[in-house]
C-alpha positions as CSV (number, residue, x, y, z in Angstrom):
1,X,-16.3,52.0,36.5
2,X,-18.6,49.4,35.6
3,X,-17.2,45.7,35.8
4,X,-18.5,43.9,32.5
5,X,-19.3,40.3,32.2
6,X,-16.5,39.5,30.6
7,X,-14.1,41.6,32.6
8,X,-15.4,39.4,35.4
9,X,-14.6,36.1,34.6
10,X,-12.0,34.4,36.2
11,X,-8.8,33.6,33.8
12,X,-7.6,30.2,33.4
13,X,-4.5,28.9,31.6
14,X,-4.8,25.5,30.0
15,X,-1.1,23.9,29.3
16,X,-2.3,20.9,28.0
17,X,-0.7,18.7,25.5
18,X,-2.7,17.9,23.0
19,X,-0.8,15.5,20.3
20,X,-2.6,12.7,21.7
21,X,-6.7,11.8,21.7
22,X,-6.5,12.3,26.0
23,X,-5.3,15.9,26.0
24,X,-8.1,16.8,23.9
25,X,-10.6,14.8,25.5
26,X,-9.2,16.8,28.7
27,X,-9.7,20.3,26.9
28,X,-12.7,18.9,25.8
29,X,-13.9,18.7,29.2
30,X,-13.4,21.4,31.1
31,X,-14.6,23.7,27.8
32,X,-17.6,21.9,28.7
33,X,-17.7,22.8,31.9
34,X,-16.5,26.4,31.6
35,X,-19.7,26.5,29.0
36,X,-22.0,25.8,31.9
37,X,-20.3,27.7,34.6
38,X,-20.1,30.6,32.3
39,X,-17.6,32.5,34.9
40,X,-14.1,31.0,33.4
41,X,-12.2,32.7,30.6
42,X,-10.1,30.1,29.0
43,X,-6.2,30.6,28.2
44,X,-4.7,28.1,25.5
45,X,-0.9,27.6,25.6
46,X,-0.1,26.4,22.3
47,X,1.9,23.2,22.6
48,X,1.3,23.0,26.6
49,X,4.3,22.0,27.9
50,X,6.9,23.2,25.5
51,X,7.2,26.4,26.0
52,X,8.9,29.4,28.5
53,X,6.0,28.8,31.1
54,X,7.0,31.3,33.6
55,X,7.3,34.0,31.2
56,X,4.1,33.5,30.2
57,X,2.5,33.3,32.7
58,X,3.6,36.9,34.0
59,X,2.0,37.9,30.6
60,X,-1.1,35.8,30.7
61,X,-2.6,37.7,33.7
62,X,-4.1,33.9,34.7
63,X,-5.5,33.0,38.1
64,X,-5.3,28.9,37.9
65,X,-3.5,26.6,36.0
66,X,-4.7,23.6,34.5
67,X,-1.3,21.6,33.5
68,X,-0.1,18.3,31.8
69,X,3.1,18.6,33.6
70,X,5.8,16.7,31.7
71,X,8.9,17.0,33.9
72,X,10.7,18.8,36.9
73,X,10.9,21.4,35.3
74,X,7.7,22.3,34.5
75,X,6.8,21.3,37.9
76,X,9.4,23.6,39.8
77,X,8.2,26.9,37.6
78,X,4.5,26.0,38.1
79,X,5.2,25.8,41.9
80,X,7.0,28.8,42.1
81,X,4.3,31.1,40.1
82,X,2.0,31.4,43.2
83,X,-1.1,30.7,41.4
84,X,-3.4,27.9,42.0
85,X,-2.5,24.7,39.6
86,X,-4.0,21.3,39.1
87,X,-2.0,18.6,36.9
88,X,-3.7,16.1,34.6
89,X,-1.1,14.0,34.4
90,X,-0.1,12.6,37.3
91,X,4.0,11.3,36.0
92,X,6.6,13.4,38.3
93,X,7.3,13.3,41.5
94,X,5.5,15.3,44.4
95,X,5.9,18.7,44.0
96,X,2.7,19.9,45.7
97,X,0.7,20.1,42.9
98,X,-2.4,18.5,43.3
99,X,-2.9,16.0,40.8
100,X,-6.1,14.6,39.0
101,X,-5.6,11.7,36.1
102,X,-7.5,8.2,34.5
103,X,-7.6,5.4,37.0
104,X,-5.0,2.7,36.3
105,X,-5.8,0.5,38.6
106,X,-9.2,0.2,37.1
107,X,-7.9,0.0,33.2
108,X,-5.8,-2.6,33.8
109,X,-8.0,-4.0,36.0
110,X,-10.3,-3.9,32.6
111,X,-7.9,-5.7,30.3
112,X,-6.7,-8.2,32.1
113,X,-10.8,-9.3,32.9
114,X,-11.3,-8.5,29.4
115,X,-7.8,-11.1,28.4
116,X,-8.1,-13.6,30.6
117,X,-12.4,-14.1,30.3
118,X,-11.2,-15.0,26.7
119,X,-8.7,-17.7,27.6
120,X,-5.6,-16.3,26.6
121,X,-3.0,-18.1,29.4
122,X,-0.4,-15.4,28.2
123,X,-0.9,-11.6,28.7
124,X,1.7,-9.5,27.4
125,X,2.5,-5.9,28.3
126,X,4.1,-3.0,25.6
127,X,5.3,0.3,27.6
128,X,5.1,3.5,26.0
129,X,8.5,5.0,25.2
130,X,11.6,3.6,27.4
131,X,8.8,2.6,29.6
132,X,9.6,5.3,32.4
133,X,6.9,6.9,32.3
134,X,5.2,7.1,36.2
135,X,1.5,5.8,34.6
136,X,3.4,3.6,31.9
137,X,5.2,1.6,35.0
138,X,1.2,1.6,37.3
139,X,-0.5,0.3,34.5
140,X,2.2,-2.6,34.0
141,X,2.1,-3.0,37.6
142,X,-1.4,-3.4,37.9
143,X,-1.6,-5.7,35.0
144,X,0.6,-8.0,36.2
145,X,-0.7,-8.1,39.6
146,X,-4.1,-8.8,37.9
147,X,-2.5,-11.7,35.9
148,X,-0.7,-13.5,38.9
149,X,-1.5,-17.4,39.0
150,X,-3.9,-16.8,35.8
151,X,-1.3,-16.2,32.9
152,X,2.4,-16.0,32.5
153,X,3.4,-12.7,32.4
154,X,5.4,-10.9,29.3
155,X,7.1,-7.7,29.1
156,X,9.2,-5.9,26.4
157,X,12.1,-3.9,27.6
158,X,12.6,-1.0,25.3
159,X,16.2,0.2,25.9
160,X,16.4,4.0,25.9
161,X,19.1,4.3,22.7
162,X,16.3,2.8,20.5
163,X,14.5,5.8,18.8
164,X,11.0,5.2,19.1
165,X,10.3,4.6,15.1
166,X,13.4,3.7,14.4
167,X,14.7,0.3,12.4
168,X,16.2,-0.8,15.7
169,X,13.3,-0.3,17.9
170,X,11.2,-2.4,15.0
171,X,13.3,-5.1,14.9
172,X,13.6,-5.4,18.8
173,X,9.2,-5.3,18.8
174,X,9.6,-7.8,15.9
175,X,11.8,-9.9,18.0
176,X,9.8,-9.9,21.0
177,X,6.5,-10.6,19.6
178,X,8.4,-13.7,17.4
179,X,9.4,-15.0,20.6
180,X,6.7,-14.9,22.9
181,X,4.0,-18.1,23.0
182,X,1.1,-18.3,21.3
183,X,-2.1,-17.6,21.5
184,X,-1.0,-14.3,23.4
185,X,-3.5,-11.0,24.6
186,X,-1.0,-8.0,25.0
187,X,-1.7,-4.5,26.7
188,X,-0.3,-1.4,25.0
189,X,0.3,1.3,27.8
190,X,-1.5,4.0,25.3
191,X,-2.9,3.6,21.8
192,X,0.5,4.9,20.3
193,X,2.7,1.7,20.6
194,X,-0.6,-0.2,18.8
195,X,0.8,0.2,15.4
196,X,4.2,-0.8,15.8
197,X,3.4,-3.9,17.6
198,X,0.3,-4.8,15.0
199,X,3.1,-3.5,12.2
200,X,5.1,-6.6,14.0
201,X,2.7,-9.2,14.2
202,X,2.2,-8.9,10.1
203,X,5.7,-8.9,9.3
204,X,5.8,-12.3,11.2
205,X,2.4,-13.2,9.5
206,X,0.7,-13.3,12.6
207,X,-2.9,-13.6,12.9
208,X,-4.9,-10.7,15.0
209,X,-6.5,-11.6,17.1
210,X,-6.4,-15.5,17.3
211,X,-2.7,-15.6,17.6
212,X,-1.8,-12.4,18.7
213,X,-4.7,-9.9,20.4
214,X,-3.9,-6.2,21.1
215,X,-6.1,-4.0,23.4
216,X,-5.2,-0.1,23.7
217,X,-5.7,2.3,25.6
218,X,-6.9,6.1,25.2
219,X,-9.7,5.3,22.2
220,X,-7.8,7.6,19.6
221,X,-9.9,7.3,16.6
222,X,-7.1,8.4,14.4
223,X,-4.9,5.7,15.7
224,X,-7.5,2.8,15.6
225,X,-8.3,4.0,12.1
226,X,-5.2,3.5,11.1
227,X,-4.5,-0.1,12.5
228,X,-4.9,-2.6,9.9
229,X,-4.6,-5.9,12.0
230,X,-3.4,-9.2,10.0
231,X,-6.4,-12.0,9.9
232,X,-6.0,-13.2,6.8
């Protein structure tokens, strides 16, 4: 039997999640490379990490694994599949995958030269979610590291029964950004927490970015579009 060009290709799962601008820039990326190798068929998961992985997989007839893995879980089927698997996101514990991600060291490294070259004496950090999140905690811990003896040092502490979104979690943000000192430069952890803390800074007629500046993180358009900062 003759082995075509396509029966030939090697069979990749991607379980990436793509909601936010990163996972697609990840899919992005190895397309592009798969498009230059030209030896890679490429297997999309719908919704990446929420769905019955290890049935799918037997299905999928894949030979690698290219994962956002989101929990223990995932991890502990991944690892038990006996393929090959690389995880582009880097936020549970060691479970022998081999794992690839953005540098945080060097981003937060990049906002707080970016913050402090501008002469903000406060730097302020916003988590993303309840702030547990392995990356969420580097970047913070990087920051402030950065920061030490050059700026006082501001954190909020989201507390986990606040729904992200919710009136609760909106007036704690609110509160937070009232109470810290002004002029301020604050790091968002990713892009999505920009809006709620610029949402803040207008209610409490704040000016962005001479009283309050806000850098993000990740570059999603559709998120930046939508931030309408308060200079008036």
């Amino acid at each position: 039997m003759e082995i075509t060009a396509s029966s030939s290709r090697k069979r990749f799962a991607l379980l990436v999640y793509t909601v936010f601008e990163t996972g697609r820039e990840t899919l992005r990326g190895i397309a592009n490379f798969a498009h230059e190798l030209d030896s890679w068929r490429l297997l999309h998961v719908p919704e990446g990490d929420h769905i019955a992985i290890s049935e799918w997989l037997q299905d999928s007839g894949a030979e690698g694994i290219i994962a956002r893995v989101g929990d223990a879980a995932m991890a502990r089927a991944l690892s038990v599949s006996g393929l090959p698997v690389v995880d582009v996101n880097r936020s549970v514990g060691d479970f022998g995958i081999p794992q690839v991600d953005a540098d945080d060291r060097e981003i937060a490294g990049l906002v707080a030269e970016y913050l402090l070259g501008r002469g903000f004496n406060h730097v302020g950090f916003y988590p993303c979610g309840n702030g547990a999140q392995g990356w969420s905690q580097r970047r913070r811990k990087f920051l402030q590291k950065k920061c030490a003896g050059r700026a006082t040092f501001h954190v909020f502490e989201p507390l986990t029964y606040r729904t992200s979104g919710s009136q609760a979690a909106r007036q704690a943000v609110r509160a937070w950004i009232r109470a810290l000192p002004k002029p301020i430069g604050i790091m968002l952890a990713r892009d999505d927490g920009g809006l709620m803390v610029l949402d803040a800074c207008r209610e409490e007629s704040l000016l962005v970015p001479e009283q309050v500046a806000v850098v993000g993180v990740d570059n999603d358009r559709a998120l930046c579009d939508l931030s309408m900062p308060h200079s008036e």
